[in-house]
N, C-alpha and C positions, 0 to 999 in steps of 0.2 A: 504494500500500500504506500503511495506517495504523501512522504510526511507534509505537512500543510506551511510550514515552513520554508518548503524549497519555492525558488523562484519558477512560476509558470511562464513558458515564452509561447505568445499568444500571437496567432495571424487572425487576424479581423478582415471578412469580405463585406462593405455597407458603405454606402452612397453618400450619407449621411458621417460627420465626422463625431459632432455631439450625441447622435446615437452610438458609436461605439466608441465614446468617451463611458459613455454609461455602462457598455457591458464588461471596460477594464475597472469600472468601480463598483460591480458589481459581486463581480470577481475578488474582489479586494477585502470587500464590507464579510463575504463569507470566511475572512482568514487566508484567504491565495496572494500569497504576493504574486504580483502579475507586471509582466512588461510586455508590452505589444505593440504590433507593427499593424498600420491599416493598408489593404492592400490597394494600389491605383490602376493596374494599369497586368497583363500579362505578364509584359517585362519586368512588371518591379516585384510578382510574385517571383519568377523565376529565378532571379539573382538574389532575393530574400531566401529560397528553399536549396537554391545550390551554395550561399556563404553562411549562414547562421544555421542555426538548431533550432527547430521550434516543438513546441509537447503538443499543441493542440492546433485545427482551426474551426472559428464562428462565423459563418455565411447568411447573411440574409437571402431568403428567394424573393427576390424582384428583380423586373426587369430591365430596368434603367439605370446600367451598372457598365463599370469599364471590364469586367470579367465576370462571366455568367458562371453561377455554381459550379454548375458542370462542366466547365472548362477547368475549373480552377483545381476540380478533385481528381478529373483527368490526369492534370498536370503533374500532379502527388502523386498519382500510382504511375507515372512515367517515367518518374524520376523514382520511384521505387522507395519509395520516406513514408518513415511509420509516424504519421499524423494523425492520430482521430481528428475526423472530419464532420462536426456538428450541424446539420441546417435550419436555420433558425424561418420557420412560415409568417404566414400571417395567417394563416388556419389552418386546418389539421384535412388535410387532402392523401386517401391511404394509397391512389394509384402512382402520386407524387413519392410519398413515402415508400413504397416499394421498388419505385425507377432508381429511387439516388442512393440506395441503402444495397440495391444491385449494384451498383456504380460501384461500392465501396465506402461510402458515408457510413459510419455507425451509427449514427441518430438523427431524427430529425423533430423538433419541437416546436411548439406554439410560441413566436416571439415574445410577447406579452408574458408569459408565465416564467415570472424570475425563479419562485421556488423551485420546479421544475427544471431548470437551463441549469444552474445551481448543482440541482441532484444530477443530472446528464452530466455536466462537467464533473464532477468527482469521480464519479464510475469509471468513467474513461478515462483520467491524469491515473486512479488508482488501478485500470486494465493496462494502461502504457506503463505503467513502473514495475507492474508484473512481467510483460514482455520483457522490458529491459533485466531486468534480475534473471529470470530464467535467461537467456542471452549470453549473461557473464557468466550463473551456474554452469550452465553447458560447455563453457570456453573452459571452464577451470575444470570438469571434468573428464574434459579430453585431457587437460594438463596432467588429471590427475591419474589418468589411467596408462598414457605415456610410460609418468615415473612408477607406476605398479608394475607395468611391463617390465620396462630393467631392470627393479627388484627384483622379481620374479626370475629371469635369466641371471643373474648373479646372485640369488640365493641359495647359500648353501644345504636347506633344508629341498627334499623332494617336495616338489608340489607340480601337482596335477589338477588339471581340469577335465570332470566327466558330464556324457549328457545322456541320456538312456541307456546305461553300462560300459559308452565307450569314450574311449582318449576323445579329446578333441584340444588339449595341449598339456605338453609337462616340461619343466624345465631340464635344465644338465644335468642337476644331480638326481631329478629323478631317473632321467634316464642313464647314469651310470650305475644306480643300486639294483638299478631292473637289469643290468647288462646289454643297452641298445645302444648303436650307435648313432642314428640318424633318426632323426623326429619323425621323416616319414615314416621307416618301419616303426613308430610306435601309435601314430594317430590313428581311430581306428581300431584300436587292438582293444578288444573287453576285458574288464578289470576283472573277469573272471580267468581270464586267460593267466593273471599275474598271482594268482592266487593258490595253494595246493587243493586239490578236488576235496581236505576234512572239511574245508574254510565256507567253501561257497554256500553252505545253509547258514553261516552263521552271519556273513556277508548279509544274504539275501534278508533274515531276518532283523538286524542291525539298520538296514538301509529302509527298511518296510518303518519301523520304528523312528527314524529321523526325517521321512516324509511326514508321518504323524505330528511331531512336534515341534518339528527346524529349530533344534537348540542346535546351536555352534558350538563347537567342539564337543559335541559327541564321539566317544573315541571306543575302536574295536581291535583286541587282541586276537590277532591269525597271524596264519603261516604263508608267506609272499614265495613264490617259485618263478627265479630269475629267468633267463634267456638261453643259459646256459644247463637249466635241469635243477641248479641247486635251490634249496630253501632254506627258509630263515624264519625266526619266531618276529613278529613286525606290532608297530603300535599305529593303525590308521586313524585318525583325526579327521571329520568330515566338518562343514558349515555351506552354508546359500553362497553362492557368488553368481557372476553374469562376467561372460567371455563373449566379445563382440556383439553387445546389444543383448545375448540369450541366456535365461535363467539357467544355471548351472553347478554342479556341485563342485567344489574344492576339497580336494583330498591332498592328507599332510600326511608323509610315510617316514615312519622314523622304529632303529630296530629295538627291540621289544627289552625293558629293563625292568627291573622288581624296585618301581618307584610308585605304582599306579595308584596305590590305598597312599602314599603323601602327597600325591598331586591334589588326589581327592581331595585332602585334612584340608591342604594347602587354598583350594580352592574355596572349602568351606570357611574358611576363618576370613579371607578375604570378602567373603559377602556376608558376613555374619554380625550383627550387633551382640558382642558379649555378653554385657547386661541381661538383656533380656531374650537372649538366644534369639530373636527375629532379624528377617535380613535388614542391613541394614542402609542407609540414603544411600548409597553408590550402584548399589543393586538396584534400588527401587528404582533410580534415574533411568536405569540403564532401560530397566524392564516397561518402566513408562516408555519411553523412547521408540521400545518395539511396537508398545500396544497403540504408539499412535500410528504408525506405518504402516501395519495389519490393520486398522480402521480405515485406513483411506484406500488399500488394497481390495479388502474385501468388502467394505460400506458396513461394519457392523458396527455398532452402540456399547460404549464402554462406561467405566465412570471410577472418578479418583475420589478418594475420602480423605479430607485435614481431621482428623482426630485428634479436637488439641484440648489439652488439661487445664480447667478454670482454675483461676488462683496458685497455680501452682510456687511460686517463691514465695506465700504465704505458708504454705503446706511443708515444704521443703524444709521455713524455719521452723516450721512446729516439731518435722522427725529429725531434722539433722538429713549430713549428706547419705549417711551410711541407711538411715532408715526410710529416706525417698529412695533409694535402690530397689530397697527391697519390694516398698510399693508400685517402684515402677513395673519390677517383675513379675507381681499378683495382678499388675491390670495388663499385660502382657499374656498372663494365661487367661485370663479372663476375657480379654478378646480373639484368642483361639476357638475359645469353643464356640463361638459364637460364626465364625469366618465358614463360607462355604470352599468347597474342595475347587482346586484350580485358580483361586482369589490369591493375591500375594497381598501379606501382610510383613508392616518394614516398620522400625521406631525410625521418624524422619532429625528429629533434636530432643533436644532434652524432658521437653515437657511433650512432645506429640508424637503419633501414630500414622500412619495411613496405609491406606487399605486401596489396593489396584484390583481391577476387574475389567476384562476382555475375552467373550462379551456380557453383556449384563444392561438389563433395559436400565434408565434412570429410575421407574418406580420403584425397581428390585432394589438396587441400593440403599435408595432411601428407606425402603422397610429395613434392610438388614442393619443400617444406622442406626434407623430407631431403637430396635434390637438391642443396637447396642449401649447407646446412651439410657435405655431406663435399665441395663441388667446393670451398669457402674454408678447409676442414680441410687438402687436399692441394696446396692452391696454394699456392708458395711467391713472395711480394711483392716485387720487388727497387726499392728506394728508396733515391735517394742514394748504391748501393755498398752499403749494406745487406740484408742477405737477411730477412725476418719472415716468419713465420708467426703468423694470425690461427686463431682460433673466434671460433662463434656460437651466441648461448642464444636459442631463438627459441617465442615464444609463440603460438599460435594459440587465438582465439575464433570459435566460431561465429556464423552474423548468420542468423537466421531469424525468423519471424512476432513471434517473443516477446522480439526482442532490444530490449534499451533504448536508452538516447539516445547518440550516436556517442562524445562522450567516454567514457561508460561500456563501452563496446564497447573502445575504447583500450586504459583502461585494465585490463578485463578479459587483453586480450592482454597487456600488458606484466606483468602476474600472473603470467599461465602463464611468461614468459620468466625473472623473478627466479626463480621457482622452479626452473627447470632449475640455478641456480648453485647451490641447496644440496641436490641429490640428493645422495645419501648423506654426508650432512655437511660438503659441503666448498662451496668458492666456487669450482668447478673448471668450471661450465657445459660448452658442445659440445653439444648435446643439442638435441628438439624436446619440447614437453609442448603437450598441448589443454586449455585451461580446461574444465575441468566447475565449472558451478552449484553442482550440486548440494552439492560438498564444503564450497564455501564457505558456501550458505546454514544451515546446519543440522551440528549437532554430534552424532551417535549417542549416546545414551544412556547403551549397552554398553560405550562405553570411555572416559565421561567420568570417574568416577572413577579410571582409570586414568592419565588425563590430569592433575589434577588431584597425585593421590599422585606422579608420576613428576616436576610440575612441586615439586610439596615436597622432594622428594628432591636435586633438582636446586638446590635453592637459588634458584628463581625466583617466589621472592614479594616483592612489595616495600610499605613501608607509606607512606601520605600523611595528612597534616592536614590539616587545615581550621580558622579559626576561627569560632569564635560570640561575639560582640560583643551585648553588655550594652545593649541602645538609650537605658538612663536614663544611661550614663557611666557607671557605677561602677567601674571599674579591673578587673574581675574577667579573670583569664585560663580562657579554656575551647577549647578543641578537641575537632574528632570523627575519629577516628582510623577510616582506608581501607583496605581490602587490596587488591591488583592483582596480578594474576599473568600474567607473562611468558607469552604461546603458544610454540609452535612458529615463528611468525614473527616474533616479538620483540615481537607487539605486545603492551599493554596490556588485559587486562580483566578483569572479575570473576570471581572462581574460582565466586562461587553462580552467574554463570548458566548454568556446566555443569552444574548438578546439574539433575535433574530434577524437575517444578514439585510434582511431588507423590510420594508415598512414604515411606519412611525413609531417611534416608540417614546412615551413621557419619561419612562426611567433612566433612560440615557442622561438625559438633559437633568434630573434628577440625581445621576452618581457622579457626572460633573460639578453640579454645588455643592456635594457634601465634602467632593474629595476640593475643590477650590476654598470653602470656607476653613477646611481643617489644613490644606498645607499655608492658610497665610498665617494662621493662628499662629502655625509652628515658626513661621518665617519670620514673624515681627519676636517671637520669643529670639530666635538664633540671633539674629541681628541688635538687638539689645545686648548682647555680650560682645558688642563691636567687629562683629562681622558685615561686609558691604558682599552681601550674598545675594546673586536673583536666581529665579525659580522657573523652569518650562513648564507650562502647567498644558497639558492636550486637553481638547475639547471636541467636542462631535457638532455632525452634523445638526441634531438635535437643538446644541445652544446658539451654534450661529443662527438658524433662523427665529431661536427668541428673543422677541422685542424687548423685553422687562429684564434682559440680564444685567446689562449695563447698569441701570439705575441699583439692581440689587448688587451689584459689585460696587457701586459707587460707594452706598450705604457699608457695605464691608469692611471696605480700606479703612476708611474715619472710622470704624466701630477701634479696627487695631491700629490705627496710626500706622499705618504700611504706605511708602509712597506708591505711584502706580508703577513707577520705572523698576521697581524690584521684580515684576511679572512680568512673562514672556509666554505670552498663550499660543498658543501651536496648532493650527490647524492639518487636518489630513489634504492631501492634493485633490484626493477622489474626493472632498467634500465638498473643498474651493470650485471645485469644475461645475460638478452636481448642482449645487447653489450658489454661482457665480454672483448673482447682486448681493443675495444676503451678504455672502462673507467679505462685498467691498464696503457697505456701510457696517457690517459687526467692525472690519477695522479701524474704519475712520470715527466711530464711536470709542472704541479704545483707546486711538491716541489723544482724545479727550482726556480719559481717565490716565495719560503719559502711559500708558504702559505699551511696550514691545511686542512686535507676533516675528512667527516665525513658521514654515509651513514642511510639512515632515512626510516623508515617502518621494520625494523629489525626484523626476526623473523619469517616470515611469507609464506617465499619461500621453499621448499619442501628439502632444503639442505640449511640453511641459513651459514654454516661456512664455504660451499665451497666459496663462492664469497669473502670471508677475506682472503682465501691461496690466490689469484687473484689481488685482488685490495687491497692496504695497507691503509689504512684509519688510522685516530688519534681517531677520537670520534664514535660511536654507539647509534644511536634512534632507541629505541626499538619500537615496534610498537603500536599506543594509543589503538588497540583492547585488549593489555593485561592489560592496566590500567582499563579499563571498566570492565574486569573481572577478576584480582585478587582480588578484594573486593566481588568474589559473589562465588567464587569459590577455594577451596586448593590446589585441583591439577593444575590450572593453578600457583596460588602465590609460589607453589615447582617450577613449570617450570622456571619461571622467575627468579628466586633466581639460580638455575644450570645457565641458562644461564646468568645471570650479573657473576658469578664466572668464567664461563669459559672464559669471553670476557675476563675480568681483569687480568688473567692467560697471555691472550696473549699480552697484555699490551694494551687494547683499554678502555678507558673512555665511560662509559654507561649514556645514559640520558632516560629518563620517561616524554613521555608528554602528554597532556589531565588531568595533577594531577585539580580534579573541588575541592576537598574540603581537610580539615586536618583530615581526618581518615585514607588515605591511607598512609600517612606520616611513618607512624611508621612500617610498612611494605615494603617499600621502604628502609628508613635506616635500618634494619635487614638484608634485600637484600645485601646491599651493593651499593647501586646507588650512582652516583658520582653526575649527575646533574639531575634537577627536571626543568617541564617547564606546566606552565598552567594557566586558570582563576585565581586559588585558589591564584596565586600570582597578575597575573596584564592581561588583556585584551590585543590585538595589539591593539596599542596606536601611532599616529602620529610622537610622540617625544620618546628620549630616554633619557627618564627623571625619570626612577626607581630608588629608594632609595637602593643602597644594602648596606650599612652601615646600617641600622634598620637588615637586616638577622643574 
């Protein structure tokens, strides 16, 4: 899936330039950083698709256009470039949508329906990032099957590959223990043929048994009869492999030594939790791992259980380390008995369990959960002369065709088990819960501002800094001030990206005064211990077009004695475009109130210097997609260098953010960048407590 982070490089086919100013700030408003090109002309597609990269393109169907759709997706499949190609209608015509979708179009949508364009666009940047991953998988698996190849010929151990009982490769050393000289006389040849005629029932029933189970390194003691007539007592080692594309067995032939009951020990201790004799997390990893590959194989329904111990460092102080052992061992047998046959069961850490199953419906599970959290509810523990009673908060994930990679499967389950601890408010667990996806991927619409208002209410918002550092030295202090807001699970993150990517929304305009009246609060407090600090403060679309903000910030300042020139309110570009008048009288209302603007995402709008004839701004943030790629790329590091000169022509101060390390530094000041802002300096941080006397 393509992180929503990465830069989208967007071709736009539309007649119109403010309509596909729209659909790059459309794009933008959902979280897509987006940079795009509007197409004019044949030629200027063709040398835009033969010199740049692009992820995606959006075509309007109409007909008064300098390149008709189907020309245009022609072109793309001529030139042979993996572009999803979106057509955007003015109604929904299914003979149309069946012509261009032959064509090679993967979608086509009802202009007007942003939700909709939104969801089509995500599908396809996340169908083209799967493409590309599979792409390099495949690159790397040729790489990787190359270096197996020459292992394999310079391996000193025999190994062979069989496929219905016969050779179909072995290396040198197999074939010097067999006595062949030439690979030809051995491919081809039945492993029966290498075997003495006691061996072949025990072969036949050894190999009948590891189609049953395909555990790797299943190993069979016989007697191997050379080329030569003689025999030898031998240790054959089978596991799954694939030789040229074809599912195939791997036989390892090694000669027979009275070590086989310590390999066993050997093996067993290795996957074994001590404690409590159950296998233990390296096993369980391993074994999850399989049963997700057999799930996507075969399409069957599995399921993982976090069985994890409530209160336990409470517990632990009451018996001591020596007498939680012991407990751990009694709920150790105590969920044997309860585990069905073929189920593995593994202590994962200290305090938890979990229980694999493949296959097994999710209702099954969950009964045997149940099962098992009220037999450890009603059991009472006696340890040391101590009587305890234990619960458990127990998580179960599903593992079927579409599950991800085994840690992710973990931790899915141990998701679902935290959560059982704060049903109904409390850290009181006993319970079983089933991860659903679903709730996690995706926030409903319908109750974000409800989420949102209830997190206000609650007092869970919280504000961070940043600084932005001066790159000529000049001592200046500046900050861009963050809002975060506490979820439901405490964690961290932005209250805009509950809102919806598009619409109206009163809350916006709403978390911009709460977060503006509380970062001046803080600002006239810092500045009162003789700091000359100003503050970026970002604003939405939202507050530029209200009329009553001004006067309510007017009233603000004089409440704190803040002059206005401390603030530097920030606008997004997609919002400037969007609301191009509002946002020239929001600013000429501001420098009313002396304060500074400054407009952030810079660069990325299909005419970025019309909105500067427009809107008068002090500062420019250039967009953090070009920092991610001047370091990978020249002809962007040229663009960005024209453009810091031409801004600074007009007399605007350029800033660069996303700077993660000191390589691009030196590239920046060549530029000409006035301000720098990023990790490489300091995190948003609670306080505005940066040293810029060390710069």
């Amino acid at each position: 899936m393509q992180k929503k982070n990465t830069t989208v490089h967007l071709l736009i086919l539309d007649p119109s330039q403010n309509d596909a100013e729209v659909l790059v700030s459309l794009l933008r408003n959902s979280g897509r950083a987006t940079r795009a090109h509007r197409v004019t002309s044949e030629e200027d597609l063709e040398e835009a698709l033969r010199t740049s990269h692009w992820d995606l393109m959006l075509a309007r169907d109409l007909d008064d256009q300098a390149v008709s759709p189907d020309a245009a997706l022609a072109l793309i499949k001529r030139l042979d470039k993996d572009i999803p190609f979106i057509l955007l209608t003015t109604e929904f015509n299914r003979e149309r949508s069946v012509q261009v979708m032959k064509a090679g179009a993967q979608a086509t949508v009802p202009g007007d329906y942003n939700d909709l364009i939104i969801l089509t666009v995500n599908r396809e940047l996340d169908s083209l990032a799967a493409r590309h991953q599979r792409r390099v998988l495949e690159s790397h698996l040729r790489e990787s099957e190359q270096r197996c190849q020459l292992l394999l010929e310079s391996s000193k151990d025999a190994i062979a590959y069989i496929n219905d009982g016969m050779h179909i490769y072995a290396n040198q050393s197999y074939m010097d223990f067999f006595g062949y000289d030439d690979i030809d006389d051995m491919i081809c040849v039945p492993i029966l043929d290498t075997l003495a005629p006691e061996s072949h029932g025990d072969y036949k029933e050894f190999m009948k048994a590891f189609a049953e189970h395909k555990e790797d390194g299943m190993a069979l003691n016989c007697i191997a009869k050379r080329s030569d007539g003689n025999e030898l007592n031998i240790v054959m080692k089978v596991s799954a492999a694939t030789y040229d594309g074809e599912p195939c067995t791997q036989i390892v032939v090694q000669p027979e030594q009275n070590n086989a009951e310590l390999e066993e020990k050997l093996k067993q201790i290795s996957t074994q939790d001590l404690l409590t004799g159950l296998y233990n997390r390296q096993h369980l990893m391993d074994e999850l791992g399989h049963a997700i590959v057999r799930a996507g194989e075969t399409n069957q329904t599995g399921g993982l259980a976090y069985i994890a111990l409530d209160h336990f460092v409470q517990v632990r102080g009451q018996l001591g380390i020596a007498g939680a052992d012991l407990m751990l061992g009694d709920v150790a047998n105590l969920l044997r008995d309860k585990v069905e046959e073929g189920m593995t069961l593994a202590r994962s850490s200290d305090d938890a369990f979990c229980l694999l199953a493949l296959p097994c419906q999710e209702t099954r599970m969950a009964e045997i959960c149940e099962s098992i959290r009220k037999a450890i509810e009603d059991h009472l523990f006696e340890i040391s002369g101590k009587t305890i009673q234990l619960t458990v908060s127990i998580g179960i994930a599903a593992i079927t065709e579409n599950a991800p990679k085994a840690p992710d499967v973990l931790g899915r389950a141990h998701m679902a088990s935290a959560e059982v601890r704060k049903l109904d408010g409390h850290e009181g667990g006993n319970g079983v819960v089933v991860y659903n996806p679903a709730k996690y991927e995706s926030l409903n619409d319908s109750n974000s501002v409800e989420a949102i208002q209830k997190a206000l209410d609650e007092d869970r918002f919280r504000l961070l800094f940043q600084p932005i550092i001066n790159l000529r030295g000049e001592g200046e202090e500046h900050y861009e001030a963050f809002v975060r807001m506490l979820d439901k699970d405490g964690e961290e993150v932005s209250p805009y990206d509950f809102l919806p990517p598009s619409g109206p929304s009163d809350m916006a305009s709403k978390i911009d005064r709460w977060v503006i009246l509380q970062t001046i609060k803080h600002l006239a407090s810092h500045r009162s211990k003789g700091h000359d600090t100003r503050l970026f403060l970002n604003v939405t679309g939202e507050t530029i077009q209200d009329k009553t903000f001004t006067a309510w910030l007017s009233v603000a300042l004089k409440a704190v004695r803040l002059p206005g020139d401390s603030l530097i309110f920030q606008l997004r570009e997609g919002d400037a475009n969007n609301y191009m008048k509002q946002a020239r009288e929001f600013a000429k209302s501001l420098r009313e109130l002396h304060c500074k603007l400054s407009i952030s995402q810079f660069g990325c709008a299909l005419n970025p210097f019309n909105t500067l004839k427009h809107v008068d701004v002090d500062y420019v943030k250039i967009d953090g997609s070009f920092t991610e790629e001047i370091q990978k790329n020249e002809d962007v590091r040229e663009e960005v260098k024209e453009m810091v000169s031409a801004l600074q022509k007009n007399g605007k101060l350029t800033i660069i953010p996303l700077v993660e390390n000191a390589s691009v530094l030196a590239t920046l000041w060549q530029a000409g960048v006035n301000y720098i802002q990023g990790y490489y300096l300091q995190a948003p941080v609670p306080e505005m407590d940066y040293d810029f006397g060390d710069q």
